[in-house]
Chimera marker file (.cmm) of the C-alpha trace (Angstrom):
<marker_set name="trace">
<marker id="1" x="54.924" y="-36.291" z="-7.725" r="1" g="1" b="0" radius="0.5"/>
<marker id="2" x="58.576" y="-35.811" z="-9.267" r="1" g="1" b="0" radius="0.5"/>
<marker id="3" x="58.880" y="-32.539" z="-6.791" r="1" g="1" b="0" radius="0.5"/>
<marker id="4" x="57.296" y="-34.058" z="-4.058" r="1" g="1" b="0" radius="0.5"/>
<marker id="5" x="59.533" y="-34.224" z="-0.657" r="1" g="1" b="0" radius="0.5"/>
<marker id="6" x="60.766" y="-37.838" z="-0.191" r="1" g="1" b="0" radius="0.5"/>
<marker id="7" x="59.881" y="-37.664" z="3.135" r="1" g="1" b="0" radius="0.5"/>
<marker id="8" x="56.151" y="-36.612" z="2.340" r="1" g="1" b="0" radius="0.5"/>
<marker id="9" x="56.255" y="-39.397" z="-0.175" r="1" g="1" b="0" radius="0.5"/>
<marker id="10" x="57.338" y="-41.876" z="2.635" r="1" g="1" b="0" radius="0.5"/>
<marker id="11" x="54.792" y="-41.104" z="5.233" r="1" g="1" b="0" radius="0.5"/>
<marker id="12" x="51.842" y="-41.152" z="2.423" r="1" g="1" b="0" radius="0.5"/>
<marker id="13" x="53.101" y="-44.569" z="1.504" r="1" g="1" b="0" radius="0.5"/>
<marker id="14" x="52.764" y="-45.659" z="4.845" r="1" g="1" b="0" radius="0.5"/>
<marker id="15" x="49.645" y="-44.680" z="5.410" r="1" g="1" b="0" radius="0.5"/>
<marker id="16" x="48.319" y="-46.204" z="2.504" r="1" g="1" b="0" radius="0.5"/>
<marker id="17" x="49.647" y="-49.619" z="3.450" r="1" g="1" b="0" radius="0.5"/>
<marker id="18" x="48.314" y="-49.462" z="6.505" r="1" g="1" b="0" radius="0.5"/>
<marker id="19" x="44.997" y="-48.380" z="5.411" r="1" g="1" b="0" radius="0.5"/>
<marker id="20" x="45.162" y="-51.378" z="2.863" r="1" g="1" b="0" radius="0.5"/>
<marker id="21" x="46.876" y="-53.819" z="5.243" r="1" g="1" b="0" radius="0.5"/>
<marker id="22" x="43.418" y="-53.652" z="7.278" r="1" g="1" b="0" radius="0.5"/>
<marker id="23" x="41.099" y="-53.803" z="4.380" r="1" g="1" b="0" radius="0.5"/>
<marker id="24" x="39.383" y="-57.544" z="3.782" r="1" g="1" b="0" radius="0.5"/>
<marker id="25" x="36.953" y="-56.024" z="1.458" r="1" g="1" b="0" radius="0.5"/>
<marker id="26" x="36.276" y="-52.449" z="0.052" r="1" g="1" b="0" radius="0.5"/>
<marker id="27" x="38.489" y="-49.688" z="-1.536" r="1" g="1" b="0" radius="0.5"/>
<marker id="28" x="40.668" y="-46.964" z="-0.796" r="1" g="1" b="0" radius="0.5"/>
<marker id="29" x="40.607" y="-44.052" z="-3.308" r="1" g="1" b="0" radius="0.5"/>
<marker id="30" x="43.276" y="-41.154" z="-3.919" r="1" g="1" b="0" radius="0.5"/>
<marker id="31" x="42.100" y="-37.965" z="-5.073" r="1" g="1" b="0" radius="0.5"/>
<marker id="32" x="43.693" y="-35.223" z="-6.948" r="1" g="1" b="0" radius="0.5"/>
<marker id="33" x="43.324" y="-32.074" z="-7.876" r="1" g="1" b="0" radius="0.5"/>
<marker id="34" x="45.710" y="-30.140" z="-10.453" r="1" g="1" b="0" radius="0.5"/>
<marker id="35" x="48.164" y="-32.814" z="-10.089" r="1" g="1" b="0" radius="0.5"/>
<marker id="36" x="48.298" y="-32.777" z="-6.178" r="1" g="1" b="0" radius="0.5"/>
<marker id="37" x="46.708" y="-35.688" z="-3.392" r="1" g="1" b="0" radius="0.5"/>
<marker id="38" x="44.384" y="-33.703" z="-1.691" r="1" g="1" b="0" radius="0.5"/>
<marker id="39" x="42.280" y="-36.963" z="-0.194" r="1" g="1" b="0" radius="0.5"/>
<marker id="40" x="42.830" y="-40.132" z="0.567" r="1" g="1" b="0" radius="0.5"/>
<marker id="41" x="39.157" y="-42.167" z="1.465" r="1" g="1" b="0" radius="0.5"/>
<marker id="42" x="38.946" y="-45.829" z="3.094" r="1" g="1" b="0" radius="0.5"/>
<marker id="43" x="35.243" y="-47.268" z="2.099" r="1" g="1" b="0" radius="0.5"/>
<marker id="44" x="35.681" y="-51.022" z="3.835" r="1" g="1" b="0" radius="0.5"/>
<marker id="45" x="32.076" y="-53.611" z="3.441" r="1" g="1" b="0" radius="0.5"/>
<marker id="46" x="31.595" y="-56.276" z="6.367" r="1" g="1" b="0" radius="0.5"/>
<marker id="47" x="30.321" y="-58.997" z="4.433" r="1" g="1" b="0" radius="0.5"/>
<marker id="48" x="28.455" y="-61.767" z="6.268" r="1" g="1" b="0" radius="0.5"/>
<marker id="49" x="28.195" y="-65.104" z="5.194" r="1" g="1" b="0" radius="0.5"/>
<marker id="50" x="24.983" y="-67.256" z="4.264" r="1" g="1" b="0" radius="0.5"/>
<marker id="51" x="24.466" y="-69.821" z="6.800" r="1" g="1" b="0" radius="0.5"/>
<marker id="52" x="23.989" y="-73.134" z="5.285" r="1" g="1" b="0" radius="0.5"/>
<marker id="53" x="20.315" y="-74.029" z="4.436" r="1" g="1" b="0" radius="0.5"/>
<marker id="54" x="19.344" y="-77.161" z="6.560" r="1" g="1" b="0" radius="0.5"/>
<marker id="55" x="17.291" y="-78.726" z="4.179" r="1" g="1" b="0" radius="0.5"/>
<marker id="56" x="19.702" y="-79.253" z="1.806" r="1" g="1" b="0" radius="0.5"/>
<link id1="1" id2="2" r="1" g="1" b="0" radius="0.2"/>
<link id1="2" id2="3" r="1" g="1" b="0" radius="0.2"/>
<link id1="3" id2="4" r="1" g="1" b="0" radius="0.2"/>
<link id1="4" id2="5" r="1" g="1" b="0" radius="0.2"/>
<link id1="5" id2="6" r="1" g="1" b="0" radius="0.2"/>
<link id1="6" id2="7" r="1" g="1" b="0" radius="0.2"/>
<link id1="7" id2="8" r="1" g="1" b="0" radius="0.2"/>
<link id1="8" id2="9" r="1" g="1" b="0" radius="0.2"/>
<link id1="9" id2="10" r="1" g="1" b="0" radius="0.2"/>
<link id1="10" id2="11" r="1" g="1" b="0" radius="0.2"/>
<link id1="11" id2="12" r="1" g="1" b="0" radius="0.2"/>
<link id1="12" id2="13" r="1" g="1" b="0" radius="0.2"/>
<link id1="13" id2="14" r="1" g="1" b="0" radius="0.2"/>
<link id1="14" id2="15" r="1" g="1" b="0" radius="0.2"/>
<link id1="15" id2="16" r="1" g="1" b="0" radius="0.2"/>
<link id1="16" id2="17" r="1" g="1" b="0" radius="0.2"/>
<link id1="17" id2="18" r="1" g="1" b="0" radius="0.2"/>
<link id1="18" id2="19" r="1" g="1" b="0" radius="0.2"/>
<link id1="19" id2="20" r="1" g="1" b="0" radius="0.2"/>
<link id1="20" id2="21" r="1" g="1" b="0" radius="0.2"/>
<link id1="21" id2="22" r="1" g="1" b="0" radius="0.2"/>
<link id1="22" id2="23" r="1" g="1" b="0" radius="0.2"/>
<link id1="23" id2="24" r="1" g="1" b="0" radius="0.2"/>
<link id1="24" id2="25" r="1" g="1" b="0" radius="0.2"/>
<link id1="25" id2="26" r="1" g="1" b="0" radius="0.2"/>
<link id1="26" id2="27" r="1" g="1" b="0" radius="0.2"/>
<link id1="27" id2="28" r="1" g="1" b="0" radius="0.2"/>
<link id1="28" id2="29" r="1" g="1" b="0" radius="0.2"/>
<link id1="29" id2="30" r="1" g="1" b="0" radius="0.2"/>
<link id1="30" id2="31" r="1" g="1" b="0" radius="0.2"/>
<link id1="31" id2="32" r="1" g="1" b="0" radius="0.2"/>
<link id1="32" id2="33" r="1" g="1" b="0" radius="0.2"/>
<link id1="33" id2="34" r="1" g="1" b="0" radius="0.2"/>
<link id1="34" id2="35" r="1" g="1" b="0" radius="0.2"/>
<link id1="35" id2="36" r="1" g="1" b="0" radius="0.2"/>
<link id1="36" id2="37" r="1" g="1" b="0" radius="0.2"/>
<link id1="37" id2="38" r="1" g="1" b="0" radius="0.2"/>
<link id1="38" id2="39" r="1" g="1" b="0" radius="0.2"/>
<link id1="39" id2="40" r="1" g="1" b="0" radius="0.2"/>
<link id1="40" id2="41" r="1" g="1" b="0" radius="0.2"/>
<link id1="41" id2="42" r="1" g="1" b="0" radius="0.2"/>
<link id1="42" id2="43" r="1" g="1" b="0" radius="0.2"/>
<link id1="43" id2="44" r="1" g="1" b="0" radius="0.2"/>
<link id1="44" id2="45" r="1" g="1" b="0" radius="0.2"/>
<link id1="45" id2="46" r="1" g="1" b="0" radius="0.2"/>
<link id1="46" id2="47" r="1" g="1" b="0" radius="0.2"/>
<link id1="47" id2="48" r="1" g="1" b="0" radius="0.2"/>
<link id1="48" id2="49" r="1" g="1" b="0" radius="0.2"/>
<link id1="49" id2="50" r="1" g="1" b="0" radius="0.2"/>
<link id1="50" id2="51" r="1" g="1" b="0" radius="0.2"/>
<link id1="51" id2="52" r="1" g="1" b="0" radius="0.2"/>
<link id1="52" id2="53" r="1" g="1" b="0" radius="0.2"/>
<link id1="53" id2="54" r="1" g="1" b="0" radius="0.2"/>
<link id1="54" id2="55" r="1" g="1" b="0" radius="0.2"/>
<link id1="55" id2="56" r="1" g="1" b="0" radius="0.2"/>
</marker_set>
């Protein structure tokens, strides 16, 4: 991205920390094609935790 507009490059920064600043678990994948971002995907999992067994 050595031609890319600083500007550009600011905004997509941003929005990738925000989309990981939100993100407890799961992944956020760039994709290119021929050298250019053409997608940026948020996959987030809810995990829930075990409740403690009683009889333990």
């Amino acid at each position: 991205m050595s031609d890319s507009n600083p500007k550009l490059v600011q905004e997509l920064s941003s929005v990738i920390e925000n989309l990981i600043g939100r993100l407890d678990f799961g992944t956020v994948e760039l994709t290119f094609h021929q050298g250019q971002l053409v997608q940026l995907e948020k996959r987030e999992k809810v995990r829930f935790e075990k409740p403690a067994d009683p009889n333990r």
